[in-house]
LUMLO-189579 format. One record per residue (C-alpha): x, y negated, z; residue in three letters. Coordinates in steps of 0.05 Angstrom, whole numbers, padded with zeros to 5 digits, m for minus. Last residue first. Example, Ala and Ser with C-alpha at 12.3 -4.5 7.8 and 13.67 -1.06 7.14 Angstrom:
LUMLO-189579
    east   north      up  resn
   00273   00021   00143   SER
   00246   00090   00156   ALA
***
This chain:
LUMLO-189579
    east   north      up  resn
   04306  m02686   05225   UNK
   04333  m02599   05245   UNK
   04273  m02585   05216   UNK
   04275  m02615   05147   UNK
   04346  m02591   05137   UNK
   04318  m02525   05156   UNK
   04267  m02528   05115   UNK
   04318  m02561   05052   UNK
   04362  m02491   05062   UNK
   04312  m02442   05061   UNK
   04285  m02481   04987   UNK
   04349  m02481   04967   UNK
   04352  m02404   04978   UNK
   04293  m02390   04946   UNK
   04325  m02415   04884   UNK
   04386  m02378   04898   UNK
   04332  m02313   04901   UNK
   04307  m02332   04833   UNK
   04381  m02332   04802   UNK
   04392  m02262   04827   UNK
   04326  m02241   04796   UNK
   04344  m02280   04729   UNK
   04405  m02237   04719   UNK
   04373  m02172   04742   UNK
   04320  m02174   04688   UNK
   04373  m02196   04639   UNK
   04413  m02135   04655   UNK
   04348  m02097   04646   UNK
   04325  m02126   04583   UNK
   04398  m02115   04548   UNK
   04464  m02151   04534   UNK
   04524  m02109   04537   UNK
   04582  m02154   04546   UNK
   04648  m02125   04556   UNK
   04677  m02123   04480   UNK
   04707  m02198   04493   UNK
   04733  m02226   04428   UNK
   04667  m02260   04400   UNK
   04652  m02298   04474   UNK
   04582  m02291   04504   UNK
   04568  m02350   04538   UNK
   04509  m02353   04577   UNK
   04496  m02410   04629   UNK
   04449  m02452   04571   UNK
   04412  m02381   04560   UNK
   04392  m02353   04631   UNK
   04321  m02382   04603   UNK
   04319  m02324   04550   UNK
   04267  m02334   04494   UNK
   04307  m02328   04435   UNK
   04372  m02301   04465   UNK
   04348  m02232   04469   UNK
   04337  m02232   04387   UNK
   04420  m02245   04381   UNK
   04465  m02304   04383   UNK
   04525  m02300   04345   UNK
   04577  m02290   04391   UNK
   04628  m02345   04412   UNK
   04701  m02365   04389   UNK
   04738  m02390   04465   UNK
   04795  m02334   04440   UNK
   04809  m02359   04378   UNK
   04829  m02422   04415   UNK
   04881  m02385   04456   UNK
   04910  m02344   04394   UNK
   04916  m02415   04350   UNK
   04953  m02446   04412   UNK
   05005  m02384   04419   UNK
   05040  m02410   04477   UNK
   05108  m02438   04478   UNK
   05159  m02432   04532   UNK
   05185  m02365   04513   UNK
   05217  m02313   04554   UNK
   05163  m02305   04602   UNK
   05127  m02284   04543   UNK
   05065  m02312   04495   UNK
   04996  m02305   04470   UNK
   04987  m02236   04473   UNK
   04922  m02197   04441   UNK
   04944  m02128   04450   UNK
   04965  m02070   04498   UNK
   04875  m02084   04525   UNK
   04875  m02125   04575   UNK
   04833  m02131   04635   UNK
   04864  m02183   04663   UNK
   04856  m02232   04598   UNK
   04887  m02291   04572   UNK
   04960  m02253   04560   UNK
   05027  m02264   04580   UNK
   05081  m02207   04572   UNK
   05135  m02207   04626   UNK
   05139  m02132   04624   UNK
   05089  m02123   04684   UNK
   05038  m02168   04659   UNK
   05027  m02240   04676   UNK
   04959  m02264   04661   UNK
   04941  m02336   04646   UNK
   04892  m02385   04668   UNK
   04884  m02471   04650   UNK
   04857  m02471   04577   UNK
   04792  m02436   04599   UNK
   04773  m02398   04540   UNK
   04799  m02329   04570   UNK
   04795  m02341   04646   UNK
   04722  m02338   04643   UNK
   04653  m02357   04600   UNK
   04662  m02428   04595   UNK
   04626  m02490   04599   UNK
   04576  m02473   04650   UNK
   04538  m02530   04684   UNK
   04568  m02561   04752   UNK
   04512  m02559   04806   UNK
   04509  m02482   04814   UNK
   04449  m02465   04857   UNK
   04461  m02435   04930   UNK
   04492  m02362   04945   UNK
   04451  m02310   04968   UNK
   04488  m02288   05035   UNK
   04522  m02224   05049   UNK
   04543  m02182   05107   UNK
   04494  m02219   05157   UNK
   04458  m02159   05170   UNK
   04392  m02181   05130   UNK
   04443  m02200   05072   UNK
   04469  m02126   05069   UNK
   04399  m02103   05076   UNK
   04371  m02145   05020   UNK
   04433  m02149   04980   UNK
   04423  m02059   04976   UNK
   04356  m02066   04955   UNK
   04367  m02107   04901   UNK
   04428  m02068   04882   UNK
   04382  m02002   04887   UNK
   04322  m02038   04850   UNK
   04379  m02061   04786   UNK
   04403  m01979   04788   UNK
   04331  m01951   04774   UNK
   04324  m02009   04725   UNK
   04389  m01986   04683   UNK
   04362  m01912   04684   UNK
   04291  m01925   04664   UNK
   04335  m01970   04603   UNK
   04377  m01902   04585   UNK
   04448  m01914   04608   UNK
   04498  m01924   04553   UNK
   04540  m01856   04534   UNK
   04521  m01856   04462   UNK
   04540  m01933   04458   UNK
   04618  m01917   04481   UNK
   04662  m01977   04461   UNK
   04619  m02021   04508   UNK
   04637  m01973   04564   UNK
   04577  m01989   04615   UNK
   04609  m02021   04689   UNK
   04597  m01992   04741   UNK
   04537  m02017   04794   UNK
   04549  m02082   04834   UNK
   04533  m02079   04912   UNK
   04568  m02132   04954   UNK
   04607  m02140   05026   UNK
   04624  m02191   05064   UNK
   04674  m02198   05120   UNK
   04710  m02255   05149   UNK
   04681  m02254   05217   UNK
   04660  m02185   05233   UNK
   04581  m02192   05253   UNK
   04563  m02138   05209   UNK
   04621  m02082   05208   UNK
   04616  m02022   05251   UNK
   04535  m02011   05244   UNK
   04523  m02056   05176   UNK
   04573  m02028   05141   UNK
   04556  m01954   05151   UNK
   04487  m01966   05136   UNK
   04508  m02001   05069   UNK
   04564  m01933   05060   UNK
   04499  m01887   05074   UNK
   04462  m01926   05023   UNK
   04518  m01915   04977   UNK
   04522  m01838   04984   UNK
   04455  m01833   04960   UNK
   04468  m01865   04907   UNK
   04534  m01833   04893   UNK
   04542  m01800   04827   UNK
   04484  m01832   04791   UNK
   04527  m01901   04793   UNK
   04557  m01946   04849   UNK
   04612  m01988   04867   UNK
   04607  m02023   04931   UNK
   04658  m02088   04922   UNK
   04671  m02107   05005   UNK
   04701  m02183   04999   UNK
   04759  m02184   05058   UNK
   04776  m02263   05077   UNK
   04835  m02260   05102   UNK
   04856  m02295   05168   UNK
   04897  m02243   05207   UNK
   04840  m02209   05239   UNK
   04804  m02199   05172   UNK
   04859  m02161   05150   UNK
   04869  m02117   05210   UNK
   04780  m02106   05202   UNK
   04801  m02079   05123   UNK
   04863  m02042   05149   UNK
   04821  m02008   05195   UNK
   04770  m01994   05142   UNK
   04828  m01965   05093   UNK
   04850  m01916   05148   UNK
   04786  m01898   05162   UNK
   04769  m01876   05084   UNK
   04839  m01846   05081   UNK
   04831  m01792   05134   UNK
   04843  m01733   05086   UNK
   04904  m01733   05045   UNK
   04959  m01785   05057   UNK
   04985  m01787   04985   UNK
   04966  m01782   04918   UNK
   04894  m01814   04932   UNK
   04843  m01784   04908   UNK
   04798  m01835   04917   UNK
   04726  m01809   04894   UNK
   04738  m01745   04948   UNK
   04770  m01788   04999   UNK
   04710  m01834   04996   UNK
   04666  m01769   05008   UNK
   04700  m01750   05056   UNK
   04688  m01808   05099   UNK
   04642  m01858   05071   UNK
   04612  m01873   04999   UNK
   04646  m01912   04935   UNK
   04685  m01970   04964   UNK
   04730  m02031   04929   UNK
   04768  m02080   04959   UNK
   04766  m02157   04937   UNK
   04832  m02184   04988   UNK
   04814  m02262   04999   UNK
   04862  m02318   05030   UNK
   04939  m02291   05018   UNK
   04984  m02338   05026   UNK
   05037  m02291   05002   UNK
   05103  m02311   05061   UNK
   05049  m02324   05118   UNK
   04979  m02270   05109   UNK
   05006  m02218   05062   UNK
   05074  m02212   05103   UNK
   05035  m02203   05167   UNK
   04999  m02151   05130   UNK
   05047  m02121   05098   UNK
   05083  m02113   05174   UNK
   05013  m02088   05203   UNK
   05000  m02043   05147   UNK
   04970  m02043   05081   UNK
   04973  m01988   05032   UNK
   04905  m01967   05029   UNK
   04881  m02034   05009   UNK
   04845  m02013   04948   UNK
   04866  m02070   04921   UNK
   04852  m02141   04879   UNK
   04877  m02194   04916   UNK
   04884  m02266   04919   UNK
   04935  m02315   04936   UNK
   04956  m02386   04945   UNK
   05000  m02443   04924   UNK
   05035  m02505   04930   UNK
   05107  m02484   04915   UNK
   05171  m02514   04959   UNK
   05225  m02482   04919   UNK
   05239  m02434   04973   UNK
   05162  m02422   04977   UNK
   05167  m02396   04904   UNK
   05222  m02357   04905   UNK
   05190  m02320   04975   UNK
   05125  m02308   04935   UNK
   05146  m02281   04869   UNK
   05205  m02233   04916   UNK
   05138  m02219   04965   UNK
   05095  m02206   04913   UNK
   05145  m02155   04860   UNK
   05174  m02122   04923   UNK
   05111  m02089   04938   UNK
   05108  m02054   04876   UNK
   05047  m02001   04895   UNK
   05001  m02059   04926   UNK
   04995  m02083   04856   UNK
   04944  m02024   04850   UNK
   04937  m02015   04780   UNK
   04938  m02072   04776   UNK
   04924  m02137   04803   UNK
   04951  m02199   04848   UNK
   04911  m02268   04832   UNK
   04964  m02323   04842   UNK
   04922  m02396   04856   UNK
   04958  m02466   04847   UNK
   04961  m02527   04868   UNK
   04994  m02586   04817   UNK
   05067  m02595   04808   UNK
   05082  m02582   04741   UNK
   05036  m02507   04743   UNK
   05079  m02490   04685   UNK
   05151  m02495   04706   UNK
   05148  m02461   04773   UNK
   05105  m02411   04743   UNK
   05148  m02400   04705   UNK
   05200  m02397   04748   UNK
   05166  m02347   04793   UNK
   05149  m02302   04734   UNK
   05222  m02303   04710   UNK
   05237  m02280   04784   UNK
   05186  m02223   04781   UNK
   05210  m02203   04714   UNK
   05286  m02191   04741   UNK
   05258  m02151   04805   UNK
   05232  m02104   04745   UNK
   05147  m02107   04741   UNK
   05125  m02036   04742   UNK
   05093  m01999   04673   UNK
   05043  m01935   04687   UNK
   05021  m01915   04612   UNK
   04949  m01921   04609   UNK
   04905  m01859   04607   UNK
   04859  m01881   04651   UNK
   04857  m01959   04665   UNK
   04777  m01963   04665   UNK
   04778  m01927   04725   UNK
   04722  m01882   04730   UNK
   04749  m01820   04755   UNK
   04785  m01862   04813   UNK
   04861  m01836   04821   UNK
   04896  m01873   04875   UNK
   04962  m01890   04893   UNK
   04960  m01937   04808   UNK
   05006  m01953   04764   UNK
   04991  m02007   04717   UNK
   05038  m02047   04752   UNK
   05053  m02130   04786   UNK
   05000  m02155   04741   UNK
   05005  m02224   04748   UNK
   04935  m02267   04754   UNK
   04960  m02335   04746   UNK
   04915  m02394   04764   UNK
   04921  m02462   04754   UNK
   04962  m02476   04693   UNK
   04974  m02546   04689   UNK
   04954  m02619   04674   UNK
   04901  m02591   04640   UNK
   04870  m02645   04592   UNK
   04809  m02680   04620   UNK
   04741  m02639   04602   UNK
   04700  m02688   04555   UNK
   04709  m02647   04501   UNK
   04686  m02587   04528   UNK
   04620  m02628   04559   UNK
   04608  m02651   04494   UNK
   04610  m02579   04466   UNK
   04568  m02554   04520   UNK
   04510  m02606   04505   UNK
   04512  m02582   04431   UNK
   04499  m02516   04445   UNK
   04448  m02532   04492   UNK
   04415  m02577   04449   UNK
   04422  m02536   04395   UNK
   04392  m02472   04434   UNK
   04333  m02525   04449   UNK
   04311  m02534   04384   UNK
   04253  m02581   04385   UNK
   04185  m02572   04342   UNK
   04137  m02564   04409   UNK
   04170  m02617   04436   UNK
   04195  m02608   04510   UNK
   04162  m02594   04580   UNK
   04216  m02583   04636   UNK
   04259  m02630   04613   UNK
   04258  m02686   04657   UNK
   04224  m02742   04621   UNK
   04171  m02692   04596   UNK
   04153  m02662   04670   UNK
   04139  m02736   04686   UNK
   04093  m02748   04629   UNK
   04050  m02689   04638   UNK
   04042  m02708   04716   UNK
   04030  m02778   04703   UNK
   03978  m02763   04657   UNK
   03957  m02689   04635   UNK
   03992  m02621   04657   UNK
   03948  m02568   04628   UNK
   03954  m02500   04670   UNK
   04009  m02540   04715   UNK
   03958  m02572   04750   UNK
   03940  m02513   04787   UNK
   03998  m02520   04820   UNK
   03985  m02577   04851   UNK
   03951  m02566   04905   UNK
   04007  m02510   04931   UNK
   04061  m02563   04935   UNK
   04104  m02570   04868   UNK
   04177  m02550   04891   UNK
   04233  m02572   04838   UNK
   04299  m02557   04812   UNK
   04344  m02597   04767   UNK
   04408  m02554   04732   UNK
   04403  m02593   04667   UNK
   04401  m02540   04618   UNK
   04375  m02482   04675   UNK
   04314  m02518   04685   UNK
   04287  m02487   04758   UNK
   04206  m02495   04777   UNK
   04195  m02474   04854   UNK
   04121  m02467   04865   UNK
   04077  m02476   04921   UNK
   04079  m02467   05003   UNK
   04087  m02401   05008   UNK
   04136  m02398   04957   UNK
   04130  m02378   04887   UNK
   04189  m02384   04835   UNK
   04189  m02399   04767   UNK
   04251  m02407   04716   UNK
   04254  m02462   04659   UNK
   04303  m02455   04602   UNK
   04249  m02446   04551   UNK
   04224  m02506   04560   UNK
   04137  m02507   04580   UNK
   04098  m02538   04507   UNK
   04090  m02603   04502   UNK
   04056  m02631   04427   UNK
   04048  m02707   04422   UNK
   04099  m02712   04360   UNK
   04164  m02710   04402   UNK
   04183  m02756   04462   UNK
   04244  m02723   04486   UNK
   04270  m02715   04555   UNK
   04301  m02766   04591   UNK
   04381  m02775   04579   UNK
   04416  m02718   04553   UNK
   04481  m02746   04554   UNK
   04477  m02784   04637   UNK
   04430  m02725   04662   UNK
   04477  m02671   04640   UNK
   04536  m02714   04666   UNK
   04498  m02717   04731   UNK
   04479  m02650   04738   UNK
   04401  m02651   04749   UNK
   04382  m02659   04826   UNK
   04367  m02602   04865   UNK
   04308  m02607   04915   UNK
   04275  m02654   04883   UNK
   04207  m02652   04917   UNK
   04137  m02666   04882   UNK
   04085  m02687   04918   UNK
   04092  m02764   04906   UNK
   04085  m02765   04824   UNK
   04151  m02790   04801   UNK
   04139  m02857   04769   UNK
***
């Protein structure tokens, strides 16, 4: 019997629930699972298992009660997970549980998403683009049709999602719209996404972006306001002006139906400048239907440990993003998102089995941010390496963070993927985010509450 104060406010996953069943029994001894995160309210405690997704508010009276659960208390928090056997291996559990859930996914009945890389080349010149130095290569009119047909071919019939990137795919125009217009002639269910600085938009792109690409989200990146956006940019044409002429496109966007998603980059070089690009947002943007904006800082070069940030460094930057959701979020700019309800079973594109990239040369690959290596196919061949793709779902070996890490059922750190720094801070920020979807639940089931 549940005891009567306690509110569900997420129920567990219901394949979770159905192969992990109630929790385990043990030898007597309970100790708190290591996947469990806490959360105060006002009015108690939210408890959060990341393994089977359940969240829970304990009213203020009985919180105490959670120093030494006894009875119908203890033996409730047992059957769902959040106390487990002193002796049990959760990692295995976990481990085991995604495995299942692998297996159990039905077989792709096609590719879903493409994202085609219509160039490496790029209008702008960022000095932290993770491109520099790469050879600009431009997708021939003869690729772009071979990438329509295949994708023609591949997707057999089901929906389907084109992510355009670069470079700045904005640069070969005639790539999208000769992908796009073979593939509504032949009666395609799809749509598109972006990935652009959108300097290059205007109201005819535009128009084209929103009927003959689909397009339904543009992800566009600023670094500060004004000049100081120019400065970061560089763009090779156009000069001064370009930070209004991007925000123009941004609200023309918007206008026509796509969702805009704001990425502020930031690092030591602009933190002051980023606060002025929030309050900047906020005054000529908040209340723009369509657009949100977020804070992330740049990326760490995982091939570079010497120039890693220091870990004062690393928190400094996790209390600006923090700081930087709060006012965005306050300004209706960005929302904390809800709890996931479907468990993670893979890390990204690369070990999903149903996402490919496209590069310019007709190349396929698993991964957007690729690397001149690690293909699994061409255009001009209809089989795909199998033996690459699965090598490509291999995990890490765990290391000493994963231990006693409750992010650690979600986590998963694949062997070929040199992007993933793991480190106090990032986990720090990790749970913080989670913690804030907790309290979002909690928002959400008041007002449900209120409203009868």
């Amino acid at each position: 019997m549940t005891p009567k104060q306690i509110l569900t406010l997420v129920p567990p996953n219901p394949q979770v629930r159905m192969l992990l069943g109630e929790g385990r029994r043990g030898e007597g001894l309970l100790r708190w699972s290591s996947f469990l995160l806490r959360q105060p309210t006002e009015e108690g405690l939210l408890l959060y298992n990341t393994l089977t997704l359940r969240l829970i508010h304990l009213p203020r009276e009985l919180v105490p009660a959670l120093e030494a659960p006894e009875g119908e208390l203890r033996d409730w928090l047992r059957r769902k997970w959040f106390l487990v056997p002193v002796e049990l291996d959760e990692h295995a559990v976990a481990l085991e549980l995604r495995e299942i859930l692998r297996a159990m996914e039905p077989p792709a009945e096609g590719i879903e998403k493409y994202t085609v890389l219509t160039t490496t080349a790029c209008n702008a010149r960022c000095f932290y683009c993770f491109e520099h130095g790469w050879e600009p290569r431009t997708m021939s009119p003869e690729t772009a049709d071979k990438a329509a047909d295949y994708m023609l071919t591949h997707s057999r019939g089901i929906p389907f999602r084109i992510d355009w990137f670069g470079g700045e795919p904005l640069v070969n125009l005639r790539a999208i719209d000769r992908i796009c217009q073979r593939l509504s002639d032949a009666g395609a269910d799809f749509i598109s996404h972006i990935v652009t600085n959108a300097y290059l938009f205007d109201p005819d792109v535009i128009a084209r972006a929103a009927s003959l690409w689909r397009l339904r989200m543009a992800d566009v990146t600023l670094d500060g306001v004004g000049e100081t956006y120019d400065r970061i940019k560089r763009y090779k044409t156009g000069g001064e002006g370009a930070f209004a002429r991007v925000t123009e496109n941004l609200r023309a966007l918007a206008a026509a139906g796509v969702l805009v998603n704001i990425r502020m980059n930031f690092d030591l070089h602009n933190l002051e400048e980023i606060y002025r690009l929030a309050d900047w947002l906020i005054g000529n943007l908040a209340g723009t239907p369509r657009i949100t904006a977020y804070p992330i800082p740049l990326n760490e070069d995982p091939d570079d440990p010497s120039a890693w940030r220091s870990p004062e460094l690393r928190a400094r930057l996790n209390t600006v993003e923090l700081e930087l959701r709060d006012r965005l979020e306050a300004a209706g700019l960005r929302r904390t998102l809800p709890l996931p309800r479907e468990p993670e079973t893979h890390m990204c594109m690369a070990d999903s089995g149903r996402m490919i990239t496209i590069l310019p040369e007709g190349q396929i690959g698993l991964c957007e941010n690729y690397d001149h290596s690690g293909f699994i196919g061409s255009l001009d061949s209809p089989e795909l390496d199998r033996e690459a793709m699965e090598a490509a779902r291999a995990l890490r070996p765990e290391i000493p963070a994963c231990a006693d890490c409750p992010l650690y059922p979600g986590c998963i750190r694949l062997k070929l993927c040199p992007s993933q720094i793991c480190h106090p801070q990032r986990r720090q920020i990790k749970e913080e985010l989670r913690k804030r979807s907790m309290l979002t639940e909690w928002k959400l089931y008041q007002q449900r509450r209120k409203q009868g």
